[in-house]
Residue, then its C-alpha position, 0 to 999 in steps of 0.5 A: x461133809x458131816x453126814x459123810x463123817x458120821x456114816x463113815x463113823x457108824x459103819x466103823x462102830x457097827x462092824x467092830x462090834x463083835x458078839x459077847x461071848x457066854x461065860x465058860x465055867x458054871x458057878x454051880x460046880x467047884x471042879x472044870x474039866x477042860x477038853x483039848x482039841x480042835x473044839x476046846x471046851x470046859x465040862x464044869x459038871x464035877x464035884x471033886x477032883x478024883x470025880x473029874x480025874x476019872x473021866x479025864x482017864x485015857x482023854x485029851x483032858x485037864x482038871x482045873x478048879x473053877x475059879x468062879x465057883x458060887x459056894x467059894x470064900x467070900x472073904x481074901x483078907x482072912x488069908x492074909x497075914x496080920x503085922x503087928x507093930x512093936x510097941x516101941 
């Protein structure tokens, strides 16, 4: 009865496996170029953004910026506003 229950578990683990998927944006580019269709793709081969409008011109297409670019700031807590306390 063991060896029933751990085929039955190893035949359930191996078919909810699925393939891991390739990331979609390259880090190298700042500016993505996502395609519509019925293949829906990124292009991430872009610099600036007019660059990127320009072939998007008269295309099923969207500029998006990458939001895994390489070269972007490491440091969030320089956006953030400082409270200073009163000295009440």
């Amino acid at each position: 009865m063991r060896i029933l229950a751990l085929a039955i578990l190893a035949i359930g683990a191996a078919s909810a496996a699925v393939p891991a998927q390739a990331q979609t944006y390259d880090p190298n580019y700042p500016v993505c170029l996502h395609v519509y269709g019925r293949l829906s793709y990124y292009d991430c081969t872009y610099y600036t953004l007019p660059q990127c409008n320009a072939s998007a011109s008269g295309r099923p297409a969207q500029c998006v910026i990458n939001p895994y670019f390489a070269h972007a700031s490491q440091d969030p807590s320089a956006r953030r506003y400082k409270r200073y306390r009163n000295g009440y």
